[in-house]
C-alpha positions as CSV (number, residue, x, y, z in Angstrom):
1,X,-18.3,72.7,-66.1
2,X,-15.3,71.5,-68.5
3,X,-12.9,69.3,-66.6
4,X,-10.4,71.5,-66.3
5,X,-7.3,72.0,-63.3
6,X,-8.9,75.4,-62.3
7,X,-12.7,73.9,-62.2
8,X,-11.4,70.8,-60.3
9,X,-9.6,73.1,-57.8
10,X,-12.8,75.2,-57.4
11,X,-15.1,72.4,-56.8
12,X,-12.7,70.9,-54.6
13,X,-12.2,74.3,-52.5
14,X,-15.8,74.6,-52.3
15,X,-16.1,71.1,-51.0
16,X,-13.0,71.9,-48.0
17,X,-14.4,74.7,-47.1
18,X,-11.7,76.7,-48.4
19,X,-12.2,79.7,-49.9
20,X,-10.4,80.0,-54.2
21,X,-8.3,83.1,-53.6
22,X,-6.4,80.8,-50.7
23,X,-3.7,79.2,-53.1
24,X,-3.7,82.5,-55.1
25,X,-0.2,83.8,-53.7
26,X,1.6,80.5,-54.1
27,X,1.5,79.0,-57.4
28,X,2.6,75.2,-55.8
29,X,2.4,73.2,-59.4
30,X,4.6,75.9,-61.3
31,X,7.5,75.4,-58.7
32,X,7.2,72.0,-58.3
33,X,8.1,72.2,-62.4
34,X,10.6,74.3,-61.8
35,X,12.3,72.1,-58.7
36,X,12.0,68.9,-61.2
37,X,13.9,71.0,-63.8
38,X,16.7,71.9,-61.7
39,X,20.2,70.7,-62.6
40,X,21.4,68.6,-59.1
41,X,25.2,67.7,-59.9
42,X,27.4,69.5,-57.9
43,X,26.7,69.7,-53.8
44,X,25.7,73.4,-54.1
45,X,22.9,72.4,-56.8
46,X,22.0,70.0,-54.3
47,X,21.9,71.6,-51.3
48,X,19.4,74.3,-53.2
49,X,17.2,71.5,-54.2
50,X,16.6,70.7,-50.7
51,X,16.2,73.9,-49.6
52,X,13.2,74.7,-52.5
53,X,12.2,71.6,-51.4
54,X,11.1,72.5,-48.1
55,X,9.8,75.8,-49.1
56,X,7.2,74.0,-51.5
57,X,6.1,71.5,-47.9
58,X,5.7,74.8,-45.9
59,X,4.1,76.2,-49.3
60,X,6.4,79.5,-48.4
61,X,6.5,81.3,-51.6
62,X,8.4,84.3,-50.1
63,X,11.1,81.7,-48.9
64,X,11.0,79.6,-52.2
65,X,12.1,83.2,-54.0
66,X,14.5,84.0,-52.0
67,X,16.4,80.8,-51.5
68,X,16.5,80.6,-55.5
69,X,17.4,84.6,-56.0
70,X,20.1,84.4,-53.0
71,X,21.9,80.9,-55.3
72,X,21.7,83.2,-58.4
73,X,23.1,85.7,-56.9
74,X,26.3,83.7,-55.2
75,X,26.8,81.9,-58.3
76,X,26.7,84.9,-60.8
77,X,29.1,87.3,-59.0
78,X,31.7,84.8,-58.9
79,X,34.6,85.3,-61.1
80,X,36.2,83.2,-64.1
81,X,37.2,79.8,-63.3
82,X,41.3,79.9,-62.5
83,X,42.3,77.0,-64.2
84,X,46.2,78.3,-64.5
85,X,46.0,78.6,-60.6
86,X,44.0,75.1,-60.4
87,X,46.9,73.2,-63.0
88,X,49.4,74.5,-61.2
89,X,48.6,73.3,-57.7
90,X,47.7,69.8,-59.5
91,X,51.2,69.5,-60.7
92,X,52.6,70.5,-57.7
93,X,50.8,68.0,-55.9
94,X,51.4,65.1,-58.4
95,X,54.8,65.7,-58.1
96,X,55.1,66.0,-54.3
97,X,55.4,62.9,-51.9
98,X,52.5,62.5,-49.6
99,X,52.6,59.7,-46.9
100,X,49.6,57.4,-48.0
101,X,49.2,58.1,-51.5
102,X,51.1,56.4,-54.1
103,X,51.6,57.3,-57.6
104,X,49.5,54.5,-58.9
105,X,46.2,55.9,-56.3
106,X,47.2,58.9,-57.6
107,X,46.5,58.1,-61.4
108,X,43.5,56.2,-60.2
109,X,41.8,58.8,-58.1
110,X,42.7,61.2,-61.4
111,X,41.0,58.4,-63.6
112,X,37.8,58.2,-61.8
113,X,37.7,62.2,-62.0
114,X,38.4,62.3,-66.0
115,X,35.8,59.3,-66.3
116,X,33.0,61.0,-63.9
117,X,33.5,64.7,-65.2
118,X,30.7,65.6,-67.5
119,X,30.5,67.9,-70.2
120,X,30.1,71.3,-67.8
121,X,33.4,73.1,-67.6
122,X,32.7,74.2,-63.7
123,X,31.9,70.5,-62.5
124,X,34.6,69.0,-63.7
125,X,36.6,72.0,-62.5
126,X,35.0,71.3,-58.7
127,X,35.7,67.8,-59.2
128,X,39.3,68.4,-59.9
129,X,39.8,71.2,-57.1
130,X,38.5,68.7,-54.4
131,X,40.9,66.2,-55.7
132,X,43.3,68.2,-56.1
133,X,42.8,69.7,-51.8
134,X,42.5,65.8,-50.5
135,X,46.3,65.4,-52.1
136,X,47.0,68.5,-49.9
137,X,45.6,67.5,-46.9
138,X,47.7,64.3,-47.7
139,X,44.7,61.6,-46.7
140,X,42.8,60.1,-49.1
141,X,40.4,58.1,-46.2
142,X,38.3,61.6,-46.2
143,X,37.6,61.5,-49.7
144,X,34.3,60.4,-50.5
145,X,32.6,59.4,-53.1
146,X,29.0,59.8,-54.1
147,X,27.5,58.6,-58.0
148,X,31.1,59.0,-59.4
149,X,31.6,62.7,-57.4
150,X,34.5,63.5,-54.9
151,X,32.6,64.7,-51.7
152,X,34.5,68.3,-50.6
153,X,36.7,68.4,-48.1
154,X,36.1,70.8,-44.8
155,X,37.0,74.2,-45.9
156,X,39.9,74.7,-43.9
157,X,43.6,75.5,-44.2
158,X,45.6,72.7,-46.2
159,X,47.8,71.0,-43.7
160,X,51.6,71.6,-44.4
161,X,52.6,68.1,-45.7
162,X,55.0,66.4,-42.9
163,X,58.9,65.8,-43.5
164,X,59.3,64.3,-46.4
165,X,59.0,60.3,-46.0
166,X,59.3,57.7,-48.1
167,X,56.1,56.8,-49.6
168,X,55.1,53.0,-49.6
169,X,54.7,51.7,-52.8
170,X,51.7,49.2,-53.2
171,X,51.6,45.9,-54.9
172,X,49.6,47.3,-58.1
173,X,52.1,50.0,-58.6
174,X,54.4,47.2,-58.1
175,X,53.4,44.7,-60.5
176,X,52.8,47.3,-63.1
177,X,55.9,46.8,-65.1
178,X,55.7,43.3,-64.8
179,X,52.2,43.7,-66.4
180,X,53.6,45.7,-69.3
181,X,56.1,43.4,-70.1
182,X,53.6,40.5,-69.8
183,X,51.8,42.4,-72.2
184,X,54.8,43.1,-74.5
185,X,56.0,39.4,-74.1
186,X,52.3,38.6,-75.2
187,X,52.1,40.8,-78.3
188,X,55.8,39.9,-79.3
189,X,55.7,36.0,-78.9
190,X,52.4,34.7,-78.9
191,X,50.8,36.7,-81.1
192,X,53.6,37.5,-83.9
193,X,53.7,34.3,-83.8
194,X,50.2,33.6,-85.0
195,X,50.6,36.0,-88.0
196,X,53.2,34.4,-89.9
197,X,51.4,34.8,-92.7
198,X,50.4,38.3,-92.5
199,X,53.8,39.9,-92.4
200,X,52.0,43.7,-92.0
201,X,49.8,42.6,-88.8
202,X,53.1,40.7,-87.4
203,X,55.1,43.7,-87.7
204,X,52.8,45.8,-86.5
205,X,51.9,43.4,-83.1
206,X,55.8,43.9,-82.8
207,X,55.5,47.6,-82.9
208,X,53.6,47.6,-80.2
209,X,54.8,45.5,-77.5
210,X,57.9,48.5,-78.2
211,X,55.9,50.9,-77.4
212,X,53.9,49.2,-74.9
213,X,57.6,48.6,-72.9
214,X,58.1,52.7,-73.1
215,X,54.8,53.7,-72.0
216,X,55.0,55.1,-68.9
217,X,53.0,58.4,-69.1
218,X,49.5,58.7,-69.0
219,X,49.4,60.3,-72.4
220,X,51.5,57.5,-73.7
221,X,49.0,55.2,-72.5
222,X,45.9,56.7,-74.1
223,X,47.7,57.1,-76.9
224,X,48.4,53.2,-76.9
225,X,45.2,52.6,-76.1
226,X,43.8,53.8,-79.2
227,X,46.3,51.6,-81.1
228,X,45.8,48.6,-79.2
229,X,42.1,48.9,-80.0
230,X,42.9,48.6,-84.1
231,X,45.2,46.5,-83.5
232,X,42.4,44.3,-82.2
233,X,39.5,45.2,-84.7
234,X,42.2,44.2,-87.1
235,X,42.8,40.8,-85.1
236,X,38.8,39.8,-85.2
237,X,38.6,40.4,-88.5
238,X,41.3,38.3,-89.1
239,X,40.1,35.5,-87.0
240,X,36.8,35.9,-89.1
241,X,38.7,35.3,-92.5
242,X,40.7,32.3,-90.8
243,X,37.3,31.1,-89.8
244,X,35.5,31.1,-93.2
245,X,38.8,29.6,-94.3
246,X,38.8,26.8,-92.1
247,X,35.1,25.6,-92.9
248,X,35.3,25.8,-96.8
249,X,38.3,24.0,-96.3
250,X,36.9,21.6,-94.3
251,X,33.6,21.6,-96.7
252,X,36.0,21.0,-99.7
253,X,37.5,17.8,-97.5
254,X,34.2,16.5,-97.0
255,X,33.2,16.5,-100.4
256,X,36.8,14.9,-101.9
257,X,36.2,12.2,-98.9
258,X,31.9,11.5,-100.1
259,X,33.4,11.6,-103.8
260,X,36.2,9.1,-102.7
261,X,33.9,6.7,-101.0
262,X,31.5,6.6,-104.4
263,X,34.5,5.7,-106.3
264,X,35.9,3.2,-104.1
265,X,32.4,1.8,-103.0
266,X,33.8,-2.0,-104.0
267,X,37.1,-1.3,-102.1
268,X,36.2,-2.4,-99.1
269,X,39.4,-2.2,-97.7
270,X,38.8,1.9,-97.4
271,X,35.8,1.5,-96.0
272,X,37.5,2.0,-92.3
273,X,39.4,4.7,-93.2
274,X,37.3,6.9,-95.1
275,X,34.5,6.3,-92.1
276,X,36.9,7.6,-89.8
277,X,38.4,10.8,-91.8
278,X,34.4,11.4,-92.1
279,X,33.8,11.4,-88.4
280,X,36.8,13.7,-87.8
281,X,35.8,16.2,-90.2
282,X,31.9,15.7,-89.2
283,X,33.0,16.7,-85.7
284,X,34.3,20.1,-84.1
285,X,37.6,19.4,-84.9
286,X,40.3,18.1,-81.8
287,X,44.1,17.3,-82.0
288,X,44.0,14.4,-79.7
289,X,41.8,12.5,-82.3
290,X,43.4,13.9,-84.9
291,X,46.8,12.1,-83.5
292,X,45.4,8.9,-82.7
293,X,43.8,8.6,-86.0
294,X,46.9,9.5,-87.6
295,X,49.0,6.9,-85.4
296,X,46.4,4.0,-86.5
297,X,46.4,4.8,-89.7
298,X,49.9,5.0,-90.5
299,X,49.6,1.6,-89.0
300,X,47.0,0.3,-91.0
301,X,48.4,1.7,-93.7
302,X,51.7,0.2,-93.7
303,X,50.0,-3.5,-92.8
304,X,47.9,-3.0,-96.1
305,X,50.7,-1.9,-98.2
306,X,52.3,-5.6,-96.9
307,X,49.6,-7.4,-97.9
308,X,48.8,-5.7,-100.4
309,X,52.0,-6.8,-102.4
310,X,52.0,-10.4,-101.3
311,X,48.9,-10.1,-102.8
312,X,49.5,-9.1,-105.9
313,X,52.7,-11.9,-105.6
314,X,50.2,-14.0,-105.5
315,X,47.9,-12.8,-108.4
316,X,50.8,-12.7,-110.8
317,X,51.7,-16.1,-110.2
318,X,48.3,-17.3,-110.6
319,X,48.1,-15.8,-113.9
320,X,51.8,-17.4,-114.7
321,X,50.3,-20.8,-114.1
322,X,47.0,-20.2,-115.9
323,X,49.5,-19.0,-119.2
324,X,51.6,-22.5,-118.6
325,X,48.4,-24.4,-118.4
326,X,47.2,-22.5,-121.8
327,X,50.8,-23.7,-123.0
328,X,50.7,-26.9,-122.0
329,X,47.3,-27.8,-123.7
330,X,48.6,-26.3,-127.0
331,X,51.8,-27.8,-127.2
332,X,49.4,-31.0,-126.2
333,X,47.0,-30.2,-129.3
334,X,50.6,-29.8,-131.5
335,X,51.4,-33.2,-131.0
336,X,48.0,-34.6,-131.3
337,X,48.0,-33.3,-134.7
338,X,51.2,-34.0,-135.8
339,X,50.5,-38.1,-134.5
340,X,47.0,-37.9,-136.4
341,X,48.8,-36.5,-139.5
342,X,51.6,-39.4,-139.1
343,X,48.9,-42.0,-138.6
344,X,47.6,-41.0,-141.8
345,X,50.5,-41.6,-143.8
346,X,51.2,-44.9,-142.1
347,X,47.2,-46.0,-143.2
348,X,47.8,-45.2,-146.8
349,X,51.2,-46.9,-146.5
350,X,49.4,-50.2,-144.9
351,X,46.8,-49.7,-148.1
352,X,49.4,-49.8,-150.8
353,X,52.0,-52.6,-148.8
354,X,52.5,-55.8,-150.8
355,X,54.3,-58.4,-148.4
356,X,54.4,-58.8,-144.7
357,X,58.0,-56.6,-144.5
358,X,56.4,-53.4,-145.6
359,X,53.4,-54.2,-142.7
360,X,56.0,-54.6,-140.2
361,X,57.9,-51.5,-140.9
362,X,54.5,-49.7,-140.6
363,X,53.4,-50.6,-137.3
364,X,56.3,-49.9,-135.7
365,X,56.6,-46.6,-136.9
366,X,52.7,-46.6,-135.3
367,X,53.2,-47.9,-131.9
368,X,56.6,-45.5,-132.3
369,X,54.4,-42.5,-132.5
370,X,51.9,-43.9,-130.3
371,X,54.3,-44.5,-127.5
372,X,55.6,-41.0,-128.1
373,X,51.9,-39.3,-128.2
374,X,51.3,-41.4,-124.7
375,X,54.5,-40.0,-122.9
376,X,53.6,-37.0,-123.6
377,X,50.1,-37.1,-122.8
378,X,51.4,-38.2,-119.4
379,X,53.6,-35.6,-119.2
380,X,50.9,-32.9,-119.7
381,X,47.9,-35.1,-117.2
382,X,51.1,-34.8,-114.5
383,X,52.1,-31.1,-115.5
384,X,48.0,-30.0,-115.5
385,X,47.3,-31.7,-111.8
386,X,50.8,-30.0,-110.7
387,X,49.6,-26.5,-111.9
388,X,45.8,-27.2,-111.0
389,X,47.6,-28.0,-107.6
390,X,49.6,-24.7,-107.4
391,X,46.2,-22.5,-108.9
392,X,44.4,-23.8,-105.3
393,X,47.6,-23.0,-103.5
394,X,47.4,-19.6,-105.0
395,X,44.2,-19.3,-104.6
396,X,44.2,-20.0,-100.6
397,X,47.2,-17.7,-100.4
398,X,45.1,-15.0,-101.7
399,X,42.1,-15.4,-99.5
400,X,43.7,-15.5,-96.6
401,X,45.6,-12.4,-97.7
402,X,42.2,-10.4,-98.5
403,X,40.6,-11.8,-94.7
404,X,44.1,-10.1,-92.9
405,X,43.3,-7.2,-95.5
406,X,39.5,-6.8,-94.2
407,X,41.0,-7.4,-90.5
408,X,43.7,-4.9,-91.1
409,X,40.7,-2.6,-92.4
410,X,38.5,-3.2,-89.0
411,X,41.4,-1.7,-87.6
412,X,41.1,1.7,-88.0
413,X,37.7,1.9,-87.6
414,X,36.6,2.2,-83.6
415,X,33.9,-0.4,-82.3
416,X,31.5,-0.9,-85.3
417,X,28.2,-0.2,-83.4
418,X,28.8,3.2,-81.3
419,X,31.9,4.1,-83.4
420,X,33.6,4.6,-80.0
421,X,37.3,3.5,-79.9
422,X,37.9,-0.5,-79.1
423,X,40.1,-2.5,-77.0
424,X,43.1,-1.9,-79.2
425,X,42.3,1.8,-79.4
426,X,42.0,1.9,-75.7
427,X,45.0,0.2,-75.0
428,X,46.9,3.4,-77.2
429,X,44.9,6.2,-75.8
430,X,45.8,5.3,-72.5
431,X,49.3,4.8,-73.0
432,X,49.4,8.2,-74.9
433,X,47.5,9.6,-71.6
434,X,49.4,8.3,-69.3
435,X,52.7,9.5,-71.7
436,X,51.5,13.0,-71.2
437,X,50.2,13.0,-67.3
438,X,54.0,11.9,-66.3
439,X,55.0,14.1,-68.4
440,X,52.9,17.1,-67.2
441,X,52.8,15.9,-63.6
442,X,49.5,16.2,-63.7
443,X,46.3,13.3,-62.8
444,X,44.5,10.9,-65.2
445,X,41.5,9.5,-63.5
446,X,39.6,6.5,-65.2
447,X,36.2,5.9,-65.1
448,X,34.5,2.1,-65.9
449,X,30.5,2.6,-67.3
450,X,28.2,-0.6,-67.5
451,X,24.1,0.2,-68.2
452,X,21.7,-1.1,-65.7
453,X,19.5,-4.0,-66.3
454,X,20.8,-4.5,-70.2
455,X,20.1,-8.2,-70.0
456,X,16.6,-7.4,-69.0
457,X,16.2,-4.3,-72.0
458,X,17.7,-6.9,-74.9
459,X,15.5,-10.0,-73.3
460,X,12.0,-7.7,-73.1
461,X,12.4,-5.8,-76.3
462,X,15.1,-7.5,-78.7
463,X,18.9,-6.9,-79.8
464,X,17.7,-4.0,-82.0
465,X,16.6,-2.0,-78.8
466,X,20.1,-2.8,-76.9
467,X,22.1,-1.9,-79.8
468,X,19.7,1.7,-79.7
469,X,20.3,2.1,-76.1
470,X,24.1,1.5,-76.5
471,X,24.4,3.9,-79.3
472,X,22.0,6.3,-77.3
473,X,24.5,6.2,-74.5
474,X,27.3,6.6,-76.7
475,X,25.5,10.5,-78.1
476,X,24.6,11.8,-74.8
477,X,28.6,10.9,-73.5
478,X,30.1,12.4,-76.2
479,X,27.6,15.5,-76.3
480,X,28.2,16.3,-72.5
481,X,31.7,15.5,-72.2
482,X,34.9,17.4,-73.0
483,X,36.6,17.0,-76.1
484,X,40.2,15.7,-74.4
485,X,38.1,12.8,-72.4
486,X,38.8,10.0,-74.6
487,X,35.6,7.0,-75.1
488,X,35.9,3.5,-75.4
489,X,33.4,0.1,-75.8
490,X,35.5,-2.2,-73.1
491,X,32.9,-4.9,-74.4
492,X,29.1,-5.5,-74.3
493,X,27.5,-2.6,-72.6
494,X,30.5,-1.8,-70.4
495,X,32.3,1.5,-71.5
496,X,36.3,3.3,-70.3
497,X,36.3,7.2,-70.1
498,X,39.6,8.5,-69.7
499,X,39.6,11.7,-68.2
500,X,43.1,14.0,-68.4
501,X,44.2,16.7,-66.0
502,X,40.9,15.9,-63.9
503,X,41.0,15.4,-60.3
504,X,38.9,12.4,-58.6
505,X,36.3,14.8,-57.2
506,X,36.0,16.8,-60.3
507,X,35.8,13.5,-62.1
508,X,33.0,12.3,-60.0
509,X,31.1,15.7,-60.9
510,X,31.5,15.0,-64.1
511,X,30.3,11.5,-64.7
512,X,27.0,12.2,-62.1
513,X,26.2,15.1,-64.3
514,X,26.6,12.5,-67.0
515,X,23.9,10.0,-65.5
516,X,21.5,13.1,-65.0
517,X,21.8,14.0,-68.7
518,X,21.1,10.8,-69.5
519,X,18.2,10.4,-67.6
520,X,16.6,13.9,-68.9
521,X,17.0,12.8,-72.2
522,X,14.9,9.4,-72.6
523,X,15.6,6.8,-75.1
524,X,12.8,6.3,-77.9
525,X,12.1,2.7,-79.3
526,X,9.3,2.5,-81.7
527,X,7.9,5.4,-79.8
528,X,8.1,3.8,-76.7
529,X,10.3,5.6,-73.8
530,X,12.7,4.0,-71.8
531,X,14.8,4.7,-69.2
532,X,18.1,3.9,-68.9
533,X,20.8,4.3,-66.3
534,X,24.3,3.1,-65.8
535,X,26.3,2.4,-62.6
536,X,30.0,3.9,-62.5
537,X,33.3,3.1,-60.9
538,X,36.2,5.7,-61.0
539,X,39.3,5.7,-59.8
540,X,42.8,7.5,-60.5
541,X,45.6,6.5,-62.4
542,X,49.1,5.8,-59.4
543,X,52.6,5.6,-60.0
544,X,52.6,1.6,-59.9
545,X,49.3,1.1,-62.1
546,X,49.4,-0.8,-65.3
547,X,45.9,-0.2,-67.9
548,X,45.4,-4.4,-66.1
549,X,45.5,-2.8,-62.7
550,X,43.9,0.6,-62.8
551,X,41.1,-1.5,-65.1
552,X,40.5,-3.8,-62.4
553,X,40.1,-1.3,-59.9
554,X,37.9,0.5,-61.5
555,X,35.7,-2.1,-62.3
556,X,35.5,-3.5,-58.9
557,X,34.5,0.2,-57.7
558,X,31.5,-0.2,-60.8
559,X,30.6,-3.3,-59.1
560,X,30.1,-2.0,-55.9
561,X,28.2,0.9,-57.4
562,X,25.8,-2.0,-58.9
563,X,25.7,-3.3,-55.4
564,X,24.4,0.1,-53.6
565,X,21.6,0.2,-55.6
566,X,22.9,0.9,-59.5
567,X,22.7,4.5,-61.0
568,X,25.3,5.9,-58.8
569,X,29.3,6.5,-58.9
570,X,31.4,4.8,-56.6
571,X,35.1,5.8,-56.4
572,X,37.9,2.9,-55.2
């Protein structure tokens, strides 16, 4: 036999007991099809579903047809929907006062219709006529709703609505033109603002908070709807352009700051300053470090310029001695000539003397010229040591200018190692910090880092692996903190976070999620892993504190930490 339904239903019968013509007069499978294939939307649809559904358990064919020719019937003599008669009594009731029901439920009841309400004309139309009769019967507690569907309401009479009282407004409805002119405020001010140099997308931003102030319909606000969503499109494609903008400028920087630093590879004096313009561009870029690399350098900058001309003060008069020294020796070598020329003339005038006169005239016309050529020889040993004096004086003067040069330089740059900020550049971050948290009213907490066992890690495996560990600290920090938390090396392996607008507990969270960052991510020394920790003290910055006092105090709370056991954050 082929495996087919009607072979597997005879064999089966056969098996029961049951004899094939039983099932004849009630085709089961073909009606649970057509059940399956029944729309089940409105409550009517429903409420036949359940019906056929039972039939098909009782396997009553007779009461499956009639249940589904009965619904035909009902639903096919009924007449054209009357949607005059349905629009006018939903004006009527939009416009009328009913104790419970606000305009702003009203809109949002209406809302939830026009967003539920499929494409079928006579659903939506049910939807709407149910709404519609709970504004009647003035609740909207009755209303229910099932999958996006207002539940009908009891078919009864519509209540005549009581004497007319006045209808409580609720907070939404309340705060809704405050939210427009938020919104208005927001388009006209912030972000006209933004688009200075797009006058079209200004103008149009400005356009719209207008009509954004004037919409008060329904209408108006679809209407706006559809504009606010250009508006936007218009907006990200914007920011997209700015953004492409922004990184081939920033490219463009990094390359005129690599080609700077080949040119000036024997000015070391740039060294610091080109390092740290690198790092800023390198980095996601933030304002605060922006500003305090702009404070130091304008610093630095002005130092150098100092030095920089004593400098070349001192060059120039090197070079004026060297030119006097140059002088001297030739007006030196004059003389010697001219004496050698006069001794000459005074030999050949000792060869042709005849009597002792002549002789005597002669040499003292020599020791003349040899007293003169002595003197003057004196005068140029005396003028030589004076200017050989002066060329080391100059010469001093200029190496101690270029040391305060290469000082001035060290200057910008943060601590050499971790490239962190230093003492000096902790000392003006935490002024500027606590500048803006008394300014702001807001806290400033401060938190005081030292590793565990350091002394131990440098003894056991060299200063190559603390200087590793310390820079390994320094990454994980700045990858897990904020951007506005400022970084310093207070010395050794003992590091200042400044944290802004943080509270002591958040602060807390913060710097323990710190130590468990740092201990999922382990430190590699020639392929060997070690673990480090660091013990914390944190405290927050008071009226009275000094960067001395709030130092000390956090330090003393690091000790403690230490004390309890190390890896661990104790506030004081």
């Amino acid at each position: 036999m082929a495996p087919s339904p009607d072979n597997y239903q005879s064999i089966y019968n056969e098996i029961a007991g049951v004899s094939d013509s039983a099932g004849e007069g009630f085709a089961e499978r073909e009606f649970k099809a057509l059940l399956l294939a029944l729309p089940k939307e409105t409550p009517a649809q429903q409420r036949l579903a359940r019906q056929l559904e039972q039939s098909l358990k009782e396997k009553n064919g007779e009461d499956y047809q009639k249940t589904l020719v009965e619904f035909i019937t009902e639903h096919s003599s009924e007449s054209e929907l009357s949607w005059s008669e349905l629009l006018a009594d939903f004006l009527r009731q939009w416009e009328a006062k009913q104790s419970n029901l606000t305009p702003a439920r009203k809109r949002e009841s209406l809302e939830h219709v026009l967003a539920s309400a499929s494409k079928n004309s006579e659903i939506f139309y049910t939807r709407l006529q149910n709404l519609v009769k709970s504004w009647a019967q003035n609740s909207t507690d009755d209303t229910v709703l099932f999958d996006g569907e207002i539940a009908p309401l009891a078919e009864t009479p519509p209540a005549e609505p009581p004497a007319a009282a006045p209808a409580p407004v609720s907070r939404a409805s309340e705060l809704l033109p405050e939210l427009r002119s938020l919104f208005a405020y927001t388009l006209e001010v912030v972000v006209a603002t933004q688009l200075d140099d797009d006058p079209e997308l200004a103008g149009q931003a400005k356009t719209l908070a207008t009509a954004v102030r004037g919409a008060t319909t329904l209408k108006a606000m679809d209407s706006l709807l559809a504009d606010v969503k250009r508006f936007a499109f218009r907006l990200e494609f914007l920011a997209e352009d700015r953004a492409e903008l922004r990184a081939g400028l920033l490219k463009l920087l990094q390359l005129m700051i690599e080609n700077v630093s080949e040119l000036v590879a024997d000015d070391h004096w740039l060294n610091g300053q080109i390092e740290m313009v690198r790092e800023i561009v390198a980095r996601p870029l933030n304002q605060r470090a922006i500003r305090d690399a702009e404070s130091r350098l304008k610093e630095v900058i002005f130092k150098q310029s100092q030095l920089k001309h004593s400098l070349t003060v001192a060059r120039e008069a090197l070079k004026q001695m060297l030119a006097g020294f140059v002088d001297h020796l030739s007006e030196f070598a004059d003389s010697t000539s001219d004496y050698h020329d006069k001794i000459e003339v005074c030999v050949e005038k000792i060869s042709h003397a005849e009597d002792i006169a002549q002789l005597e005239d002669v040499l003292a016309e020599v020791i003349r010229e040899t007293r003169v050529i002595q003197i003057n020889a004196q005068r140029s040993r005396d003028d030589l040591r004076a200017s050989k004096q002066r060329v080391e004086d100059a010469e001093r003067q200029i190496n101690e200018l270029q040391g305060e040069l290469d000082k001035a330089s060290l200057l910008v740059r943060n601590d050499q190692l971790t490239g962190t900020l230093n003492r000096r550049g902790l000392e003006e971050a935490f002024d500027s910090e606590v500048g803006r948290a008394q300014r702001r009213k807001s806290t400033l907490c401060v938190a005081m880092l030292d590793i565990d066992n350091f002394k131990k890690l440098n003894d056991s495996l060299g200063h190559e692996a603390g200087d590793g560990a310390l820079i390994h600290l320094v990454t994980v920090i700045r990858e897990t903190l904020r951007p506005q938390d400022t970084l310093a090396r207070f010395g050794g392996e003992e590091f200042v976070i400044l944290l802004p607008d943080t509270q002591v507990e958040d602060a807390k969270k913060a710097i323990v999620r710190l130590q468990r960052e740092l201990t999922k991510r382990i430190f590699l020394h020639d392929n060997e892993k070690i673990l480090i920790t660091f013990s914390a003290g944190l405290t927050d910055y008071r009226h009275d504190d000094t960067q001395a006092s709030v130092t000390k105090r956090a330090d003393e709370a690091m000790y403690a930490a230490k004390k309890a056991g190390k890896n661990r954050v104790v506030t004081g």
